[in-house]
CHARMM internal coordinates of N, CA and C (Angstrom, degrees):
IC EDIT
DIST 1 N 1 CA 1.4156
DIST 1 CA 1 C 1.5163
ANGL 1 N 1 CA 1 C 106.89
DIST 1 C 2 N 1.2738
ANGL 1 CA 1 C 2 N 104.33
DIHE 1 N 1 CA 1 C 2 N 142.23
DIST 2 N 2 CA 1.5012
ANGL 1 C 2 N 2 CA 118.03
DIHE 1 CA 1 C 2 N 2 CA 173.81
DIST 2 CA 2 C 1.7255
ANGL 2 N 2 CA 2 C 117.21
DIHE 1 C 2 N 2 CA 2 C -116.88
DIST 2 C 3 N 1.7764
ANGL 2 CA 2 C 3 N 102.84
DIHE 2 N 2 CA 2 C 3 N 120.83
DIST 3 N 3 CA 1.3338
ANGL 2 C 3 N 3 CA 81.65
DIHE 2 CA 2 C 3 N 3 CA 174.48
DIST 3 CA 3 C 1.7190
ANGL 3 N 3 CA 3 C 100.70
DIHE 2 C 3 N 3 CA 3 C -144.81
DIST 3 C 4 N 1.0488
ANGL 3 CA 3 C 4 N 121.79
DIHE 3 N 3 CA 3 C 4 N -170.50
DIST 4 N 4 CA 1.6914
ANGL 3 C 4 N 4 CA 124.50
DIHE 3 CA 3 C 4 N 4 CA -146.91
DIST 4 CA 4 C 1.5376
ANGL 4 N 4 CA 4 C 89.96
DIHE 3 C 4 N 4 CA 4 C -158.46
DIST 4 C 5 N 1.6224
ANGL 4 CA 4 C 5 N 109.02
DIHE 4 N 4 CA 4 C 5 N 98.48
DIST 5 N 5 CA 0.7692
ANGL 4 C 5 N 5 CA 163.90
DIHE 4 CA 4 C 5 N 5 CA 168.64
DIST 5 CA 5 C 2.2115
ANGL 5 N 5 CA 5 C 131.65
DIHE 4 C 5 N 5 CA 5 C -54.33
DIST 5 C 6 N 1.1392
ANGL 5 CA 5 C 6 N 138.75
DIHE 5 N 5 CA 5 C 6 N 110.41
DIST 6 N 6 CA 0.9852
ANGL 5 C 6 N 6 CA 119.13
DIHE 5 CA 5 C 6 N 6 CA -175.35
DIST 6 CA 6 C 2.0433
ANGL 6 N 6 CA 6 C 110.72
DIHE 5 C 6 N 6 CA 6 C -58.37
DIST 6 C 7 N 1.1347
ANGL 6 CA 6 C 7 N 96.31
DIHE 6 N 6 CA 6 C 7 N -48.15
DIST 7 N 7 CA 1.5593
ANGL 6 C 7 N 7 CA 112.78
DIHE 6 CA 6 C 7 N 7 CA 176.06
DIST 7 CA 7 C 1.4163
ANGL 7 N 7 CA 7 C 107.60
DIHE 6 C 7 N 7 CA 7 C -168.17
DIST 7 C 8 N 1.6984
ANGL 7 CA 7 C 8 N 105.48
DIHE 7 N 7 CA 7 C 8 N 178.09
DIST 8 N 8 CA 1.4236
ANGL 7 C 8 N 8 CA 108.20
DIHE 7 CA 7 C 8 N 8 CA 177.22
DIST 8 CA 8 C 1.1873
ANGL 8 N 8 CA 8 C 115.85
DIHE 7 C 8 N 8 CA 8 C -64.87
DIST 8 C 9 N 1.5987
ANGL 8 CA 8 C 9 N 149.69
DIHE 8 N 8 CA 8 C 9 N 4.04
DIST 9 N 9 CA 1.4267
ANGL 8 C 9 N 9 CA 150.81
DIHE 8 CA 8 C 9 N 9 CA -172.21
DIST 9 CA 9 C 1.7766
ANGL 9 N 9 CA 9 C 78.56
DIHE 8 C 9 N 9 CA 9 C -96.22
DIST 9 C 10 N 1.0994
ANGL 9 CA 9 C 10 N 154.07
DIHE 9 N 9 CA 9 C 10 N 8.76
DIST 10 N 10 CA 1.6242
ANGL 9 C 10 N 10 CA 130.53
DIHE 9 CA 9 C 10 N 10 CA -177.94
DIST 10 CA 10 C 1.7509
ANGL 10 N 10 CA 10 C 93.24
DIHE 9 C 10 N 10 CA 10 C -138.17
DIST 10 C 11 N 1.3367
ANGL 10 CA 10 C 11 N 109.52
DIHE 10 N 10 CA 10 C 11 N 25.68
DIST 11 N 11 CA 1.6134
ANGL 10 C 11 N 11 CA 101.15
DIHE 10 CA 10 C 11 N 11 CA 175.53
DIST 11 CA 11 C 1.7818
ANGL 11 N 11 CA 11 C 93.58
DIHE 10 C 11 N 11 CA 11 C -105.02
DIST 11 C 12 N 1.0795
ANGL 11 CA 11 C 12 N 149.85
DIHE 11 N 11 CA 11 C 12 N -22.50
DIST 12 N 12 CA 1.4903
ANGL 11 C 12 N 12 CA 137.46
DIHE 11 CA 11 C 12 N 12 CA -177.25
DIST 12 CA 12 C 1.5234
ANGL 12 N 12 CA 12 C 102.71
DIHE 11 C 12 N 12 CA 12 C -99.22
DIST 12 C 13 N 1.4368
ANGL 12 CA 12 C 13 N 133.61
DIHE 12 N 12 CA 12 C 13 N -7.29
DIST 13 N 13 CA 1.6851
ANGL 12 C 13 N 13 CA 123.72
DIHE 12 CA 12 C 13 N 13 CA 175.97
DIST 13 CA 13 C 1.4443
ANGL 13 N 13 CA 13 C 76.92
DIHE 12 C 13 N 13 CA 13 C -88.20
DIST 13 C 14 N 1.2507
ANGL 13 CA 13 C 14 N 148.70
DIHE 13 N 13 CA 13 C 14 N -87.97
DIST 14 N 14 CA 1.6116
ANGL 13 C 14 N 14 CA 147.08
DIHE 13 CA 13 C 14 N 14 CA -134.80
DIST 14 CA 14 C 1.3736
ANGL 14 N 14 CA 14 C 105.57
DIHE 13 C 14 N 14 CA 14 C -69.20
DIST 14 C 15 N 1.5736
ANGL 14 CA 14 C 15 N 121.51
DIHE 14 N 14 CA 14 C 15 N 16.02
DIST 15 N 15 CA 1.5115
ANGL 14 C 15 N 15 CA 99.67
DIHE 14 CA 14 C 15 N 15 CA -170.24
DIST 15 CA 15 C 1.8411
ANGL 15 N 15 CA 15 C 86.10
DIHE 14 C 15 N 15 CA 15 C -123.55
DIST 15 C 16 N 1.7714
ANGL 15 CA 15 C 16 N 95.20
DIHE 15 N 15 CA 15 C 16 N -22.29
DIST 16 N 16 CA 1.6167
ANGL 15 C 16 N 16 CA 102.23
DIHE 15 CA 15 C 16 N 16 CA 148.38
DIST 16 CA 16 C 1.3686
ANGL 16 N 16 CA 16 C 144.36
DIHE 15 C 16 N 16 CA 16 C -32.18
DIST 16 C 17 N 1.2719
ANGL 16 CA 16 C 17 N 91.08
DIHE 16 N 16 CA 16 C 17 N -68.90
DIST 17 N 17 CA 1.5005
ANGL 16 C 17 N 17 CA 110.83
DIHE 16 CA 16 C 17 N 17 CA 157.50
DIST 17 CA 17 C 1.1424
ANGL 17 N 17 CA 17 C 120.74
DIHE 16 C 17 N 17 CA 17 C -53.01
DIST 17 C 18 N 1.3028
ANGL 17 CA 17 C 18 N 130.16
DIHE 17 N 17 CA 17 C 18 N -40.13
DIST 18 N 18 CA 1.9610
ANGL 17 C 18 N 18 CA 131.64
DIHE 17 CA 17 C 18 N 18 CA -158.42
DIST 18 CA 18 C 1.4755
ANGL 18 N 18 CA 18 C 91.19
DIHE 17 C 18 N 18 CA 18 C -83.22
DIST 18 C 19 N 1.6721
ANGL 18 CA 18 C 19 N 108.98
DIHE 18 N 18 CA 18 C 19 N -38.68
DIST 19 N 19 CA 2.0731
ANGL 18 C 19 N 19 CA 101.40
DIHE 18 CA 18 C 19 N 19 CA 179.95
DIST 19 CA 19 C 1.5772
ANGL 19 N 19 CA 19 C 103.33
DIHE 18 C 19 N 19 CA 19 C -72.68
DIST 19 C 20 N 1.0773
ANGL 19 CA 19 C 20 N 138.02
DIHE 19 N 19 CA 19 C 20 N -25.39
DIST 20 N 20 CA 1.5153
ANGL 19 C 20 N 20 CA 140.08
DIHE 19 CA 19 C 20 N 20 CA -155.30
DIST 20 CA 20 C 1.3426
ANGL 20 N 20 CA 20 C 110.62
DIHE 19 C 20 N 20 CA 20 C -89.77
DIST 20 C 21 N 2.0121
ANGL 20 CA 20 C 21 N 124.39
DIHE 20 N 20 CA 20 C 21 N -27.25
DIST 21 N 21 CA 1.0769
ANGL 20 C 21 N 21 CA 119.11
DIHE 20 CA 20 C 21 N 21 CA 178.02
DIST 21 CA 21 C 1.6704
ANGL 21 N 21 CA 21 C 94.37
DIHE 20 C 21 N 21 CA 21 C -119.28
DIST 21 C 22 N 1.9119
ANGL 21 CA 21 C 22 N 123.57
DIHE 21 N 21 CA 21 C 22 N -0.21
DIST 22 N 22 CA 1.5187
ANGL 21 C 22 N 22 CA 105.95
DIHE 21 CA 21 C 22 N 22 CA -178.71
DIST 22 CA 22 C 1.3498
ANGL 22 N 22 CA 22 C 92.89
DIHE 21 C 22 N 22 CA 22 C -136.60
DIST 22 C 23 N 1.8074
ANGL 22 CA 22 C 23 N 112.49
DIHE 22 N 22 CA 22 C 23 N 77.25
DIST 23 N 23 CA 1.7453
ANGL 22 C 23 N 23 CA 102.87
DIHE 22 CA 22 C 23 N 23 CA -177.12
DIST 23 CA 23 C 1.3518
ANGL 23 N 23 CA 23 C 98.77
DIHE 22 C 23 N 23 CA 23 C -43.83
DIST 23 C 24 N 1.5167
ANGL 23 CA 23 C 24 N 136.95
DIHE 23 N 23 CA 23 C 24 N -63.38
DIST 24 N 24 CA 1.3344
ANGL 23 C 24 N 24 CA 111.79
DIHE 23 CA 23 C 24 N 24 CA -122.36
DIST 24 CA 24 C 1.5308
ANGL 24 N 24 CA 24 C 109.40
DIHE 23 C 24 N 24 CA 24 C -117.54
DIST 24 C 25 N 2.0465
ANGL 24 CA 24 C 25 N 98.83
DIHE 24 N 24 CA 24 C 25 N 38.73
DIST 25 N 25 CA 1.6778
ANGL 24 C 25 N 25 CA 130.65
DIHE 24 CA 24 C 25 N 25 CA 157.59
DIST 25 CA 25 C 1.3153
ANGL 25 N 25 CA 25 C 93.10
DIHE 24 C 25 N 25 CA 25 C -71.82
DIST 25 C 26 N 1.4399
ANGL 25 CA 25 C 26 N 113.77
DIHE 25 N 25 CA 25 C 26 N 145.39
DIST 26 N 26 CA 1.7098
ANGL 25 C 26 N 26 CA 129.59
DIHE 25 CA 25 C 26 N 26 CA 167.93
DIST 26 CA 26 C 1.6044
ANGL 26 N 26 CA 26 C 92.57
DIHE 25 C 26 N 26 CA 26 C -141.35
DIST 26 C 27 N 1.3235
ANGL 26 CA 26 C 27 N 107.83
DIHE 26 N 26 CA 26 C 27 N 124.64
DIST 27 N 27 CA 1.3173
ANGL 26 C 27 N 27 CA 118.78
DIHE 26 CA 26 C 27 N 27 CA 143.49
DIST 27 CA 27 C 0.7592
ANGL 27 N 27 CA 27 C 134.65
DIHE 26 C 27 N 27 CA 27 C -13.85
DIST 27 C 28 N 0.9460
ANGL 27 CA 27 C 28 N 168.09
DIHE 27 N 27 CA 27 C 28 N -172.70
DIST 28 N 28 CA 2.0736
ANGL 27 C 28 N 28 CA 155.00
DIHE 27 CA 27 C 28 N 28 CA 104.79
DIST 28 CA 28 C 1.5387
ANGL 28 N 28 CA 28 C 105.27
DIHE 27 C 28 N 28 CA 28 C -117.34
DIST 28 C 29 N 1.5474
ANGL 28 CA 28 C 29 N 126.71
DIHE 28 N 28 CA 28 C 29 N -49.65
DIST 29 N 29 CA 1.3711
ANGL 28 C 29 N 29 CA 137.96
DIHE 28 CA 28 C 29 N 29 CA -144.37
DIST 29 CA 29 C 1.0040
ANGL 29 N 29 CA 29 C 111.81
DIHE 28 C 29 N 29 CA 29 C -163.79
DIST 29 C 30 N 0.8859
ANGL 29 CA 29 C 30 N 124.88
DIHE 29 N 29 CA 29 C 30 N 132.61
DIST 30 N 30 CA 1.9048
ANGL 29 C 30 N 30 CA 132.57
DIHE 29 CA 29 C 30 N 30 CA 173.40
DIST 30 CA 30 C 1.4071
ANGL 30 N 30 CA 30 C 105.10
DIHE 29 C 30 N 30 CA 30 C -139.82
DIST 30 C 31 N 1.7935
ANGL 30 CA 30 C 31 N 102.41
DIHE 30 N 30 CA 30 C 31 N 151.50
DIST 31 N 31 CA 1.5408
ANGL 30 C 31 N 31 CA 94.68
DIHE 30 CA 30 C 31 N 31 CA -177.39
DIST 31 CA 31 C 1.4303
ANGL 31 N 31 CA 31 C 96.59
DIHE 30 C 31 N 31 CA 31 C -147.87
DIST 31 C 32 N 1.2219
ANGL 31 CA 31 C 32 N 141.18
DIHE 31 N 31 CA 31 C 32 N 136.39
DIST 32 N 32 CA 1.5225
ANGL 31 C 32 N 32 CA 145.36
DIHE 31 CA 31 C 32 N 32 CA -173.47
DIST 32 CA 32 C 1.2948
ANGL 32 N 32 CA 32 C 103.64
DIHE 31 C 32 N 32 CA 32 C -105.96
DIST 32 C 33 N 1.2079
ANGL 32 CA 32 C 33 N 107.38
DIHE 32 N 32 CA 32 C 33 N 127.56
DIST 33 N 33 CA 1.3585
ANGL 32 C 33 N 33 CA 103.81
DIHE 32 CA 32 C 33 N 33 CA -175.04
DIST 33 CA 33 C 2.1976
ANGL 33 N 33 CA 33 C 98.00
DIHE 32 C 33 N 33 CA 33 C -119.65
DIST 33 C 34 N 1.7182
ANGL 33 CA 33 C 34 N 113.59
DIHE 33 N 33 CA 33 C 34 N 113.77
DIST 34 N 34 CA 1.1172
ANGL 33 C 34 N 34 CA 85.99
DIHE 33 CA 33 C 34 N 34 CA 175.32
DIST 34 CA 34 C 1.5931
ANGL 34 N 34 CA 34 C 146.13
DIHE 33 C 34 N 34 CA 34 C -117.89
DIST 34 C 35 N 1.5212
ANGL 34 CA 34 C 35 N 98.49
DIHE 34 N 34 CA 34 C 35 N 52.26
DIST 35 N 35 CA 1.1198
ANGL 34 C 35 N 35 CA 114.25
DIHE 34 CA 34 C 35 N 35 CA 173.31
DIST 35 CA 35 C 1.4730
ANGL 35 N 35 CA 35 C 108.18
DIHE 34 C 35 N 35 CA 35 C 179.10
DIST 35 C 36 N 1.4868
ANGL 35 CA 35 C 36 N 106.50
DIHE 35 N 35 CA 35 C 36 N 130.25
DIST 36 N 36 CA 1.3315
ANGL 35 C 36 N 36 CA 111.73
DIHE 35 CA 35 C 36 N 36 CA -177.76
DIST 36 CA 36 C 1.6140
ANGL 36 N 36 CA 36 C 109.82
DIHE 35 C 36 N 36 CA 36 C -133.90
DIST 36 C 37 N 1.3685
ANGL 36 CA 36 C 37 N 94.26
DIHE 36 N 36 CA 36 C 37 N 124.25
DIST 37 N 37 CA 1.8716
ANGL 36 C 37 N 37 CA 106.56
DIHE 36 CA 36 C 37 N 37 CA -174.82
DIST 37 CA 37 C 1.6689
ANGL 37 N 37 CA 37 C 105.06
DIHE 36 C 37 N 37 CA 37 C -61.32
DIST 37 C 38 N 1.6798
ANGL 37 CA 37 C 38 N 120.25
DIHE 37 N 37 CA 37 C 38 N -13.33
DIST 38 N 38 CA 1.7101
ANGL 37 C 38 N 38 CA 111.93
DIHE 37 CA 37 C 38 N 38 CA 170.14
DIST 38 CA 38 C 1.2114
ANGL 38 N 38 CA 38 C 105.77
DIHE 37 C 38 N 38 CA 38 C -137.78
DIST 38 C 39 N 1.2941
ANGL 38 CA 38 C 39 N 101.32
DIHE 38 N 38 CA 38 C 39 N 142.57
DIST 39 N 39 CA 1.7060
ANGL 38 C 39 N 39 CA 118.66
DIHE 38 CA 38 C 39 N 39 CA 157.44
DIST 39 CA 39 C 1.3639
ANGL 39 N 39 CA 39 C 122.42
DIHE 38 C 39 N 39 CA 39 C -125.90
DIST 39 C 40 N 1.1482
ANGL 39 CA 39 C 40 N 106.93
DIHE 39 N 39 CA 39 C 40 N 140.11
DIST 40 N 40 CA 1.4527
ANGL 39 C 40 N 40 CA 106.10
DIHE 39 CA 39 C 40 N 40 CA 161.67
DIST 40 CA 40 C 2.0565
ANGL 40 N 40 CA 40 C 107.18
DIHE 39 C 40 N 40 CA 40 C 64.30
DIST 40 C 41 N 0.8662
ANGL 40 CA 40 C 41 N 108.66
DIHE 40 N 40 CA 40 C 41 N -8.80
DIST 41 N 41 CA 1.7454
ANGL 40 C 41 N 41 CA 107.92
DIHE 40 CA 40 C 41 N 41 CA 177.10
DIST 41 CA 41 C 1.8408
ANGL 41 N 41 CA 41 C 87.20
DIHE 40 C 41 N 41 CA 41 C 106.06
DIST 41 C 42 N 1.2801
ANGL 41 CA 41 C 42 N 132.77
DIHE 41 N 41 CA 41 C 42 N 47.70
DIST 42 N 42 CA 1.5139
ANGL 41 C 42 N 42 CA 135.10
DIHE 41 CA 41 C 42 N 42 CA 173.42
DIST 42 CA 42 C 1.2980
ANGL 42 N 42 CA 42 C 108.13
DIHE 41 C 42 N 42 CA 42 C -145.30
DIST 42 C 43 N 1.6331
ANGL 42 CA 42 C 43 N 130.05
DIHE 42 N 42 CA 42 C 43 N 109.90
DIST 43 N 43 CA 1.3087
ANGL 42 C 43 N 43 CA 127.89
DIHE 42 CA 42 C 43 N 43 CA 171.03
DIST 43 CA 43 C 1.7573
ANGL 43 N 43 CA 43 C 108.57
DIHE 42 C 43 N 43 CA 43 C -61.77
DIST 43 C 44 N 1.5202
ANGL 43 CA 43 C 44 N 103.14
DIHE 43 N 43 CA 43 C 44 N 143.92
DIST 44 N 44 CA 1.6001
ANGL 43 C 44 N 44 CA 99.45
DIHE 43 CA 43 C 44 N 44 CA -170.63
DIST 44 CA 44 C 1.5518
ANGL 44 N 44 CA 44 C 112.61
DIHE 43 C 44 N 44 CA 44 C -123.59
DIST 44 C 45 N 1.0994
ANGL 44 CA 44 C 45 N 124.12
DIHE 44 N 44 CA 44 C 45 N 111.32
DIST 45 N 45 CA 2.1907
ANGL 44 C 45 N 45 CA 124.75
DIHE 44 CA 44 C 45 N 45 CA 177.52
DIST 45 CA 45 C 1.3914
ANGL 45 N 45 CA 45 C 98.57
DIHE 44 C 45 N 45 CA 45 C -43.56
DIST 45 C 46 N 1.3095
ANGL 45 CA 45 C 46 N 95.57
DIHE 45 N 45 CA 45 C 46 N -162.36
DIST 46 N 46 CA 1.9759
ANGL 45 C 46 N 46 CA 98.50
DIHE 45 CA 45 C 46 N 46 CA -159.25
DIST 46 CA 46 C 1.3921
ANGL 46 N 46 CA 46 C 94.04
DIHE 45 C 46 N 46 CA 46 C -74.84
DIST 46 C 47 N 1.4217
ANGL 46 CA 46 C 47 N 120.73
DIHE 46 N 46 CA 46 C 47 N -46.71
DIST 47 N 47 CA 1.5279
ANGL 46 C 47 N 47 CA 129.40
DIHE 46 CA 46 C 47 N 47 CA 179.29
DIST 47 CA 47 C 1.3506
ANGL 47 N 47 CA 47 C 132.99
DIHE 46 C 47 N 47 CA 47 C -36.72
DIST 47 C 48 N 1.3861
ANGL 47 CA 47 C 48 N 106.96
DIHE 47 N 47 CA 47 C 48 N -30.54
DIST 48 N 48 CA 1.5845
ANGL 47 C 48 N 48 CA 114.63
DIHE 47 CA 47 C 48 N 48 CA 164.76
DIST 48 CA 48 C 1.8078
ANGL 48 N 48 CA 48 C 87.50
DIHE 47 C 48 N 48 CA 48 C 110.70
DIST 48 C 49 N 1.6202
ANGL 48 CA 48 C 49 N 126.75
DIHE 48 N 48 CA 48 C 49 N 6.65
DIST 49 N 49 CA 1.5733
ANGL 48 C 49 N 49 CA 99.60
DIHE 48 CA 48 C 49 N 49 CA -173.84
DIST 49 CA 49 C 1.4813
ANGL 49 N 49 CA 49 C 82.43
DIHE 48 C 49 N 49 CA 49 C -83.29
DIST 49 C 50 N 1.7307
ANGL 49 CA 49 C 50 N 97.21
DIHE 49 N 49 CA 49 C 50 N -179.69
DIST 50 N 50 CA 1.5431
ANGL 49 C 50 N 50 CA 117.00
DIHE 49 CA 49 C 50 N 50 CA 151.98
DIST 50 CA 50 C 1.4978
ANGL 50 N 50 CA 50 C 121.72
DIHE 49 C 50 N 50 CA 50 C -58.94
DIST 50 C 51 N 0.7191
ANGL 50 CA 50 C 51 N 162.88
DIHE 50 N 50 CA 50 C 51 N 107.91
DIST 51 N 51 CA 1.3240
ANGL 50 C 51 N 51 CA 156.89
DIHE 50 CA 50 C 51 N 51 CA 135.41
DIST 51 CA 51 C 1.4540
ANGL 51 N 51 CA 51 C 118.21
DIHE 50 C 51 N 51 CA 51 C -45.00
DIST 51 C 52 N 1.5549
ANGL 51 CA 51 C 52 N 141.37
DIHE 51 N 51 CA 51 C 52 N -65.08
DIST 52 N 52 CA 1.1754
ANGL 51 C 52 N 52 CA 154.54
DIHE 51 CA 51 C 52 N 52 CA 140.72
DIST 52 CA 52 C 1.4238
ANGL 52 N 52 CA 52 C 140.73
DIHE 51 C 52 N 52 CA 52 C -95.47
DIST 52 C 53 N 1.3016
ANGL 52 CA 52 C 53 N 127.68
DIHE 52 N 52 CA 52 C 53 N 147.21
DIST 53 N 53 CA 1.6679
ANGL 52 C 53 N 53 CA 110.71
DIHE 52 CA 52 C 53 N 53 CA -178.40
DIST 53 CA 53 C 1.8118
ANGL 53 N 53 CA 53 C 91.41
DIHE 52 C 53 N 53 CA 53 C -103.55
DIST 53 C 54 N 1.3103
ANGL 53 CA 53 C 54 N 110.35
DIHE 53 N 53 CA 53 C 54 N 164.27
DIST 54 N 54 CA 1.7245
ANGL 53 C 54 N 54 CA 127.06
DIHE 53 CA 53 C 54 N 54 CA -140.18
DIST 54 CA 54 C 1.7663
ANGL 54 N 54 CA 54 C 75.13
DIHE 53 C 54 N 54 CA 54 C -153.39
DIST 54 C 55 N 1.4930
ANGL 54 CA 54 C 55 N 131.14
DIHE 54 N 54 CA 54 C 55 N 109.45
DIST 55 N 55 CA 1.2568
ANGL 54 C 55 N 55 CA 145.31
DIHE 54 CA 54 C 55 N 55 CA 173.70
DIST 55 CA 55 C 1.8764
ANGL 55 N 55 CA 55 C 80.88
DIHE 54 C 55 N 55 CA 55 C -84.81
DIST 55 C 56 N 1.9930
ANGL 55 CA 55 C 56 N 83.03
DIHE 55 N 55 CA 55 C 56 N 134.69
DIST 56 N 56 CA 1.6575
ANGL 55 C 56 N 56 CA 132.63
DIHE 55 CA 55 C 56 N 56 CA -169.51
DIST 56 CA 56 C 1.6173
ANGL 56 N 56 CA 56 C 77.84
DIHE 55 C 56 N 56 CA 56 C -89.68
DIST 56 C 57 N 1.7223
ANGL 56 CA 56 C 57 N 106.99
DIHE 56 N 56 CA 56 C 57 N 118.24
DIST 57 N 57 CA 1.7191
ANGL 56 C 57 N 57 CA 115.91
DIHE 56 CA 56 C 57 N 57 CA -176.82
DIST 57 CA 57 C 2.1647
ANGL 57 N 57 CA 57 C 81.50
DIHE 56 C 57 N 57 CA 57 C -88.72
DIST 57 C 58 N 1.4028
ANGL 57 CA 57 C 58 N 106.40
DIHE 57 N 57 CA 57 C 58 N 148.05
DIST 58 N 58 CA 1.2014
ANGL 57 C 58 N 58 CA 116.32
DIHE 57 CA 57 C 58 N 58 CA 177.81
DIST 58 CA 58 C 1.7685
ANGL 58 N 58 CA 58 C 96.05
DIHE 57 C 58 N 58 CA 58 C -106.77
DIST 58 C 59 N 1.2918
ANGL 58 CA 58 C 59 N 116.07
DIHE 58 N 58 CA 58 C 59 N 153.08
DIST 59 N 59 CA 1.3472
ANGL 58 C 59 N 59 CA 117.81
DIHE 58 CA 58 C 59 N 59 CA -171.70
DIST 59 CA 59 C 1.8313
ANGL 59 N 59 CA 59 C 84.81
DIHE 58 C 59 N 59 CA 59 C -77.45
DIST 59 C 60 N 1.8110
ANGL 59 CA 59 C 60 N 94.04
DIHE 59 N 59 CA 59 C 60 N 174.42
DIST 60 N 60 CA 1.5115
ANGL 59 C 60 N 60 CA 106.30
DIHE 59 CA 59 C 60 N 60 CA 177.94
DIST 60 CA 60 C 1.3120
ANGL 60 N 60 CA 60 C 119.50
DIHE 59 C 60 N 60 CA 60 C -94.00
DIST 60 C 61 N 1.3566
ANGL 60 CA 60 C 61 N 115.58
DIHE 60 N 60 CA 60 C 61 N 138.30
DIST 61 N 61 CA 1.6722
ANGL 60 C 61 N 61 CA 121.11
DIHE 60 CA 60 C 61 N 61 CA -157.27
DIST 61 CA 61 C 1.5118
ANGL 61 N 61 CA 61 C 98.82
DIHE 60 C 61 N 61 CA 61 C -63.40
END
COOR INIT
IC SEED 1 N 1 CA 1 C
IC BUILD
């Protein structure tokens, strides 16, 4: 699972939640990643805006 995060202070309440409504989810690995040049199909400057949108390639039918 991938999820996008305010900061690392909201990674131990939401992992709260995932045991509280999926007891018998276990963790294994987590990895923070903190900064990523794309989101969502939008290249992003240091600032986090969009700068450009980057078309989502669809696999071949």
């Amino acid at each position: 699972m991938m999820v996008w995060l305010h900061g690392l202070h909201a990674v131990d309440p939401f992992e709260a939640v995932l045991a509280e409504r999926f007891p018998l989810l276990e963790v294994r690995d987590r990895t923070v990643v903190l900064r990523s040049p794309k989101r969502m199909g939008w290249l992003l400057d240091d600032a986090g805006r969009a700068t450009r949108r980057v078309p989502l390639a669809l696999p071949p039918p």
